[in-house]
N, C-alpha and C positions, 0 to 999 in steps of 0.2 A: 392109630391111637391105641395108647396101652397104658399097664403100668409096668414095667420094667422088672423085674424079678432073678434074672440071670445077666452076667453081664461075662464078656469075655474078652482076654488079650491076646492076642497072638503074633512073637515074635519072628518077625521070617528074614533069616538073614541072605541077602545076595551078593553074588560074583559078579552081577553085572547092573549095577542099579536102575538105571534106563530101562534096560531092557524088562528087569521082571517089573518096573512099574507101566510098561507098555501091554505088558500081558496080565495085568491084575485090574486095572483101572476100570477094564470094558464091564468087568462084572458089577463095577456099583451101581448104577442105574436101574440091571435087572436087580437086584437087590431091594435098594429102594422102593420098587414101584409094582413087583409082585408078591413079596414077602410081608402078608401083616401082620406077623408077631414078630417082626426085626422092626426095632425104634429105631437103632444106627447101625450104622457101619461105613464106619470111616478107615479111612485111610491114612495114617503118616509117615513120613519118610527122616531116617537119622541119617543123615551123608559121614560123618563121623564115624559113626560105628557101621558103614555100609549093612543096615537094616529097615527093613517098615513092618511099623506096627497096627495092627489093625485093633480098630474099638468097636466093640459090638456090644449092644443091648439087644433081646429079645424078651418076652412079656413068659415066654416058659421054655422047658425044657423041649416040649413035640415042636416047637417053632425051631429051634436048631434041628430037629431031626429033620424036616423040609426041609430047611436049607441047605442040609449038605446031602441030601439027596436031589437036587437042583439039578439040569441036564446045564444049566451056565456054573455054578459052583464048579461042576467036573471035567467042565471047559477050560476055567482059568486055572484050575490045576495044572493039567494039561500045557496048558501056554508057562505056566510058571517054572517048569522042572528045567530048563535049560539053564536059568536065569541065577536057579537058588545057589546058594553060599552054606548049605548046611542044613540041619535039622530044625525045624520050628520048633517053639515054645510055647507050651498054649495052657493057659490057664481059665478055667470056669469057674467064677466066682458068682457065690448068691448077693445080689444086693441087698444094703442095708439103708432101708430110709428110700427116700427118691431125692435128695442130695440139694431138695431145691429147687428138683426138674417137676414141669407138671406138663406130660406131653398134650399138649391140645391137638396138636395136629404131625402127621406124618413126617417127618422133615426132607 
């Protein structure tokens, strides 16, 4: 439970779609379930534009600083470098408002 204050997108484009979502997916779980200043992090996938984008909220700034000092964070990196298609995109945006969201609970 938070209130969301940062929110982030990150473009990752693959050469092999399957594959980097075989080696990205293990980590949301650990995501989820030991990070409490991450509200999401999602996962989506554009077959189109062979890319996934990931949606992340977190409650501050030190809460990404955990996370990507994470020994899983450094792991799906790891798994992902075969997979990637190019340079990420990654944008850190402050949020504006709570959009509507009122997190009651961890999702």
């Amino acid at each position: 439970m938070g209130t969301p204050t940062i929110a982030i997108l990150a473009d990752i484009p693959a050469k092999d779609m399957d594959g980097l979502q075989e080696a990205t997916v293990p980590a949301l779980n650990d995501v989820h379930s030991k990070e409490p200043g991450n509200l999401m992090y999602c996962l989506g996938r554009n077959d189109k534009e062979n890319k996934f984008t990931f949606l992340e909220l977190y409650t501050d700034m030190a809460a990404i600083g955990v996370h990507g000092k994470t020994d899983y964070f450094k792991a799906m990196g790891k798994r992902q470098r075969p997979f990637l298609g190019g340079k990420m995109a990654v944008s850190i945006l402050q949020t504006c408002g709570n959009g509507g969201i009122t997190a009651t609970a961890k999702m």
